[in-house]
VEXKELO-699543 format. One line per 2 residues: number of its first residue (from 0); their letters; for each residue x, z, y of N, C-alpha, C. Coordinates in pm, whole numbers. Layout:
VEXKELO-699543
NUM	a	X Z Y X Z Y X Z Y  ...
//
This chain:
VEXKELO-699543
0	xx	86 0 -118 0 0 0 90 0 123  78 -85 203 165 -69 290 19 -32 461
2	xx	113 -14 559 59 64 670 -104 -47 691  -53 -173 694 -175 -241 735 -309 -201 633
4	xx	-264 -197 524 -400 -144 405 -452 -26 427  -376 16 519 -502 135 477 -621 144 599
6	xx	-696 245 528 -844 178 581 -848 323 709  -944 265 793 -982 392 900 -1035 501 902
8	xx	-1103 514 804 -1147 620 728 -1067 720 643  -939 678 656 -850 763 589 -763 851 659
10	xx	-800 818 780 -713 972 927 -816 1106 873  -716 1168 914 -757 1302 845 -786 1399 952
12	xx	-905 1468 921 -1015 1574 951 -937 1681 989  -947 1729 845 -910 1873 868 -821 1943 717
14	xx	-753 2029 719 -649 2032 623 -739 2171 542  -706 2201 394 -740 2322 379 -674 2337 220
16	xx	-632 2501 190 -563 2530 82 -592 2586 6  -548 2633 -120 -604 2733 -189 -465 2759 -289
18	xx	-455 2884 -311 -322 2918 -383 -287 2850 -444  -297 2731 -514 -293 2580 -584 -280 2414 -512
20	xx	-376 2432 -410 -400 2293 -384 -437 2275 -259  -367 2186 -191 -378 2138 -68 -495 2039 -47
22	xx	-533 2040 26 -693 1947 42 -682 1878 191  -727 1778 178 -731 1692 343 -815 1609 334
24	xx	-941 1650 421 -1059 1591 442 -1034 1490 528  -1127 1382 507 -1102 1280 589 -1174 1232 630
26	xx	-1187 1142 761 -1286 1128 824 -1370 1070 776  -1391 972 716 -1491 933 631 -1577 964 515
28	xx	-1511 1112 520 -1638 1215 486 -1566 1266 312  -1481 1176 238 -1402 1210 110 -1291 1288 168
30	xx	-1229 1389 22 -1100 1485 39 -1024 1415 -59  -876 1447 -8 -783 1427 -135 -733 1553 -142
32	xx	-714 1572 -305 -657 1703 -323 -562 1685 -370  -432 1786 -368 -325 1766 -455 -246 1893 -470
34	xx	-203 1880 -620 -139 2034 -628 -4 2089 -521  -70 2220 -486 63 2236 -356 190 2238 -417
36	xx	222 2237 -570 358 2248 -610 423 2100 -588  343 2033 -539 447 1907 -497 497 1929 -346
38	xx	434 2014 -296 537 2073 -199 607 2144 -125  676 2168 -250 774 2329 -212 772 2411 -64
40	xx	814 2294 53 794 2374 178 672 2445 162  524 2392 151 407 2451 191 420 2529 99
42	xx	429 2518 -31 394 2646 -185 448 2782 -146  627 2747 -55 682 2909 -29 655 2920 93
44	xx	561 2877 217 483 2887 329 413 3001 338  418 3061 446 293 3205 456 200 3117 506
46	xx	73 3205 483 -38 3132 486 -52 3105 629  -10 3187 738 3 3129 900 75 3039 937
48	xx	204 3007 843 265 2901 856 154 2753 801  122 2756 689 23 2659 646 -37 2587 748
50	xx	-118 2724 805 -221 2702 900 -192 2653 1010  -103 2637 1081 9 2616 1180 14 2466 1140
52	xx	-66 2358 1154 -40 2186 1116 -103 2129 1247  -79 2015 1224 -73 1869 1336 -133 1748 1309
54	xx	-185 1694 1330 -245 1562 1312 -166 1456 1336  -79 1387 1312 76 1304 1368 14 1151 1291
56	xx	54 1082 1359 94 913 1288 -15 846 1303  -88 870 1430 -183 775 1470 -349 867 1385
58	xx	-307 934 1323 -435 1036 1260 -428 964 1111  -287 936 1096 -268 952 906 -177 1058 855
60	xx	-126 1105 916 -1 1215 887 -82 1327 936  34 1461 877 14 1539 896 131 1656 931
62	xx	156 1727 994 274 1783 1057 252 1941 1060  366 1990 1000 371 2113 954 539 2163 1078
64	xx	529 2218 1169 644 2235 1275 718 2346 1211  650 2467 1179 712 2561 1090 791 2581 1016
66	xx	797 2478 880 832 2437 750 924 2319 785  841 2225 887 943 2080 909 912 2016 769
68	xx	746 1975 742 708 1953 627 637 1842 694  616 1670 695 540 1596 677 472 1539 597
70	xx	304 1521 607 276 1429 512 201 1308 532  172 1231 466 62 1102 541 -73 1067 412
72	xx	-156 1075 468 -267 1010 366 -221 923 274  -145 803 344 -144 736 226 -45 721 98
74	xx	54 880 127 191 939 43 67 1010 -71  -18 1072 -35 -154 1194 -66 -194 1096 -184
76	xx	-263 990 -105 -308 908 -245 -318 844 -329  -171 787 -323 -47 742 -415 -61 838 -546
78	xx	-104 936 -485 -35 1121 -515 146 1093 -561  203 1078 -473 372 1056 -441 382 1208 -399
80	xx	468 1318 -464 490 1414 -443 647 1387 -374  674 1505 -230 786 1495 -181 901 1444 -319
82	xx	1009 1330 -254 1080 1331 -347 1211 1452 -343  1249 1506 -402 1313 1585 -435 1505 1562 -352
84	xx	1500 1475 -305 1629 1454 -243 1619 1530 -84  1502 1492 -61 1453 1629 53 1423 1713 100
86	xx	1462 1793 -49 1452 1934 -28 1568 2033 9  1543 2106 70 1641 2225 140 1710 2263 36
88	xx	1891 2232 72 1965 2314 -52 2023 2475 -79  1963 2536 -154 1950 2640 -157 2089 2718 -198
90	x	2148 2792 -125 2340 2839 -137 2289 2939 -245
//
């Protein structure tokens, strides 16, 4: 899928979590869900950090300033979990 495919209905609403799963409603009224263990920043996130997001990329992304965690709808419904070369290396 590249940027032109995706549809307008896929900028995102509103974000929401649950000790498991990240959820992002979208304007066109469907959610995508996906397990938060695909992304480590948010999984070891306090829940004020979570809550602490952005609407970024024209209203397909999503921006976490806290964590320094991005995501975009259309990474979500791929379901493409962060790849692992971008994660923080831990000493």
């Amino acid at each position: 899928m590249t940027t032109s495919d995706i549809r307008p209905g896929e900028r995102v609403k509103d974000v929401r979590f649950t000790e498991e799963s990240l959820s992002v409603d979208l304007l066109d009224g469907p959610a995508i869900t996906v397990p938060l263990a695909w992304y480590p920043r948010l999984l070891h996130a306090t829940p004020e950090q979570r809550a602490d997001w952005q609407i970024c990329g024209g209203g397909y992304g999503i921006h976490w300033t806290q964590v320094d965690e991005d995501l975009s709808t259309e990474g979500m419904l791929r379901g493409a979990p962060v790849p692992r070369r971008s994660l923080p290396v831990q000493a």
